[in-house]
Structures are given as C-alpha cells and as structure tokens.
N, C-alpha and C positions, 0 to 999 in steps of 0.2 A: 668385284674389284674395289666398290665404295669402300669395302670393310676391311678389303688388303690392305689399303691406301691409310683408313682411320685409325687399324693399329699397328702401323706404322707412326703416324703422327702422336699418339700416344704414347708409346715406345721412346720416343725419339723427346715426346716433353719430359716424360719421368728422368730419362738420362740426364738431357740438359738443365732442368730447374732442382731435381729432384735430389739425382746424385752430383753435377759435376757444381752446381749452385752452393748446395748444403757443405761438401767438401771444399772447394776451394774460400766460396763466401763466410762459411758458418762461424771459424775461428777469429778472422779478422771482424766481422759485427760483432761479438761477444767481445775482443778487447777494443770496440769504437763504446761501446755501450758501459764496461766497467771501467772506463777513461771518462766518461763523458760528452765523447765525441758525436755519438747519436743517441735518440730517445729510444724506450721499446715500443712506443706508441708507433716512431716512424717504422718501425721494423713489424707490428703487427697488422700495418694499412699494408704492406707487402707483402707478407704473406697474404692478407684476403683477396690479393689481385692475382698473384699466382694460381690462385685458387680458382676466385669468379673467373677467368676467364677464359680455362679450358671444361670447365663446366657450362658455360654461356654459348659456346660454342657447341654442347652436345644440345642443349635446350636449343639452340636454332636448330642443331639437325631434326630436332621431335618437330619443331615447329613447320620445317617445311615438306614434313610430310614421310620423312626418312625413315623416322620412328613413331613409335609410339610410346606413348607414358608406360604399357605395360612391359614393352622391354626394357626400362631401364630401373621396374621394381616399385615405380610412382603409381602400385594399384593399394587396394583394401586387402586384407589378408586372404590368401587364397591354399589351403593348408596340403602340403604335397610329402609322400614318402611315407615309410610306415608307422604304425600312431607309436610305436613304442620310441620310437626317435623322436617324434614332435612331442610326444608328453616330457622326453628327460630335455630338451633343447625348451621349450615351453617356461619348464622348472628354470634350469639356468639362464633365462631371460629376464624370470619377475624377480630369483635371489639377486641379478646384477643391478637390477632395479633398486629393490629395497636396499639394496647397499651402496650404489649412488645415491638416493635420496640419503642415508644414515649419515653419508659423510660429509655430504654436502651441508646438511644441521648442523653435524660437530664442528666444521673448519665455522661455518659464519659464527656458531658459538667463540669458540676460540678469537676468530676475531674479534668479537664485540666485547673479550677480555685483552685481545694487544696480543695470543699467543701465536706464535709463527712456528712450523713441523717442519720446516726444508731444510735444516741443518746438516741432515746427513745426505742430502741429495747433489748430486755432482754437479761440481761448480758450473761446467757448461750448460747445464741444466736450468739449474737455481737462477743463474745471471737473466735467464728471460721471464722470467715469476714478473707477473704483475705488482706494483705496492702502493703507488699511491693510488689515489682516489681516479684521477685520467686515464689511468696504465689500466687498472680494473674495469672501466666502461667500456674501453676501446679492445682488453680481452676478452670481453663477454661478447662482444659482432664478433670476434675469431674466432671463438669456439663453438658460437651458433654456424660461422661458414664453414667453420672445419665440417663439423657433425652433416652438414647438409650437401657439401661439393664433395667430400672426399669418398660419403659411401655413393653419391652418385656416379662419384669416379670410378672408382675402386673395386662396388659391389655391383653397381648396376649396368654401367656400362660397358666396365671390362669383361664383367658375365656374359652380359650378350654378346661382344667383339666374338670373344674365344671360341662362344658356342656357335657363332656363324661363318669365321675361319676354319677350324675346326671341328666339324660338326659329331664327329667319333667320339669327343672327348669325351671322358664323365666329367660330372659335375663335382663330383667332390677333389676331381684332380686340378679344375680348375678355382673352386674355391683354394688350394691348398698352394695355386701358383698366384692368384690374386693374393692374398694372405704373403707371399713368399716377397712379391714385390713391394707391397706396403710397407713388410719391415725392413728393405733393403733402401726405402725410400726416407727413412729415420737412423742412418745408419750413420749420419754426419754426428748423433747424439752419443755415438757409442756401442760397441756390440751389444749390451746389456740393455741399454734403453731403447737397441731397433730390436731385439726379442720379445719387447713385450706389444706392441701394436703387431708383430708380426700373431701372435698366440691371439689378441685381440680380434686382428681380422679376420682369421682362420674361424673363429667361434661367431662372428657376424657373418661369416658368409655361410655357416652353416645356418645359422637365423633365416638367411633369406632366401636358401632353399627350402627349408622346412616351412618357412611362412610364408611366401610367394610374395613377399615386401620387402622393400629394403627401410621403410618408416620405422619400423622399431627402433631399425640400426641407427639412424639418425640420430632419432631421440636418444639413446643412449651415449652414442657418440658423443654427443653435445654435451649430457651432463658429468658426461667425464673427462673433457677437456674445460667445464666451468669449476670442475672442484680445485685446479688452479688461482682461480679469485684469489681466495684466502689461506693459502699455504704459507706466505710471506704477508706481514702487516706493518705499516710505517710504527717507527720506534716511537 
C-alpha cells in the first residue's frame, strides 16, 4: 500500500509542478524575465526547490528505513543483462562522455573569446540561458541539482515504484515509460525540446539497467545541463 500511495504522490507532483506549473507558469516567467520583471537567478533558486524537495522526501523515506540506497541506484556498479548490451551501452556511455567533456572545452573556449551559439535556439529556450557572471554561479547549483534529484527521481526511484506496483512489468517497458514521463515533463519547452530528454532518459535508463547505478546518469546529467554556462556570453 506504502508504494500505491508513493506513486500516486509522485504522479500527482509530476502533474502539478511538472506539467500544470510548466504550462500555465512557463510563459508568463519568460515574458517577467525578458521585461525585467524577474531575475533568472530568482527563477533558478525555484527550480532547485521543486527539485530538493520531492527528492528530500524520498532520502527520508531511505532514511527511515523504507528503503535502501540500493533501490534507488545509490550503489557501485553492479553489471546486469547480456555482455553484448553492456559493452554497446558501455561504448555509448564514455562517447557521451568524451563528448560532454569536448563541448564543455569548446563553449568555455568560446567564452573566454565573448562567442555565444544560441542564436538559433528557441527564444523560450534561450530567454533562461544563464549570462552574467551571478546567473552562471547560481546555474551551475541547478544543474548539479538537476543531474542529482531528477535521475534520483526519474531513474531510481520511479524504477523501484513501478517495479513494486507492478511487479510483471519488464524493465525495459518501464525504463521506456520513465523515459516517456521525463519528456512529457519538458513539454512546456516545446514538442521538440520535450523529445530530446525524452530519447535522453530512455538511453539513461537503459545505463542503469545495464550498470545497476544510476551515478553515471548523474554525472552526465550534470554535465549536460552545465554545458549551458556558456552558450550565451555578456556582450
């Protein structure tokens, strides 16, 4: 019943903050923000509270005993399924690596020449880019909370939920309904921009079946919501 009840409350945050928040909120803060009516600093401290604190909530449930760190992926790598999947999932883990790491280089290069790439990136998009010097400190805490609450949300806890209300399910149908909800949870961005977290989470959550962690996903997570830093630079 704990876990009927938890995803339902889950369920029921994603609706509220996720979709009815993003759709009705998302338009009116983007034109408070390219008025000047709010900072994106104030809008990125809100986002890491929406965040912490249905995450804080599952760390108290580990903490009093409900769970454990290994159901929510918070182990060492534990390598599951067959090796011809873990070696091609393995590969496309260290190329997304080395290819966060590459860009993340090129944009701080860029930067440290004054060049900005978000040109063609859609204004509701572009309007939350970090630029000055305070907006870039106060995105790097968001995108460390992003990377760290949302695959705990997302991947580790919604994993376990599914697989304990559902215990028939396969895994890969619930990586691919986890995966389904994340991009519908980005959907205030636009069809286009909620397809690509959606293809993103589908491809972490096959990471953290094949690697019995969700750390990796983290860490990548992170540095691909940091390669925002410097997509935009003060003129």
């Amino acid at each position: 019943m704990l876990w009927w009840i938890s995803l339902a409350l889950f369920l029921l945050y994603f609706v509220a903050y996720e979709i009815w928040w993003g759709q009705t909120r998302y338009p009116k803060i983007i034109s408070a923000i390219c008025k000047g009516d709010m900072s994106k600093t104030r809008l990125y401290v809100r986002l890491m509270l929406g965040l912490w604190i249905p995450a804080g909530l599952v760390l108290i449930l580990s903490a009093s005993g409900q769970l454990i760190w290994n159901d929510l992926g918070l182990v060492w790598f534990k390598f599951s399924g067959p090796p011809w999947l873990f070696y091609c999932l393995a590969a496309m883990a260290w190329l997304y690596l080395i290819y966060l790491t590459y860009s993340l280089i090129v944009l701080r290069i860029n930067a440290m020449k004054n060049i900005s790439i978000a040109q063609n990136m859609p204004d509701e998009v572009k309007a939350l880019l970090p630029v000055t010097k305070k907006e870039k400190q106060v995105w790097a805490l968001t995108a460390v909370t992003a990377g760290l609450t949302e695959e705990l949300l997302y991947r580790g806890f919604l994993f376990f939920l599914m697989g304990e209300v559902f215990p028939g399910l396969n895994i890969f149908v619930i990586a691919a309904v986890s995966a389904l909800i994340f991009g519908i949870g980005h959907i205030y961005q636009g069809w286009a921009e909620a397809l690509k977290p959606a293809i993103i989470g589908f491809l972490f959550g096959l990471f953290y079946i094949s690697f019995g962690t969700i750390v990796p996903c983290m860490v990548l997570h992170m540095m691909q919501d940091l390669c925002a830093l410097d997509m935009i630079n003060e003129q």
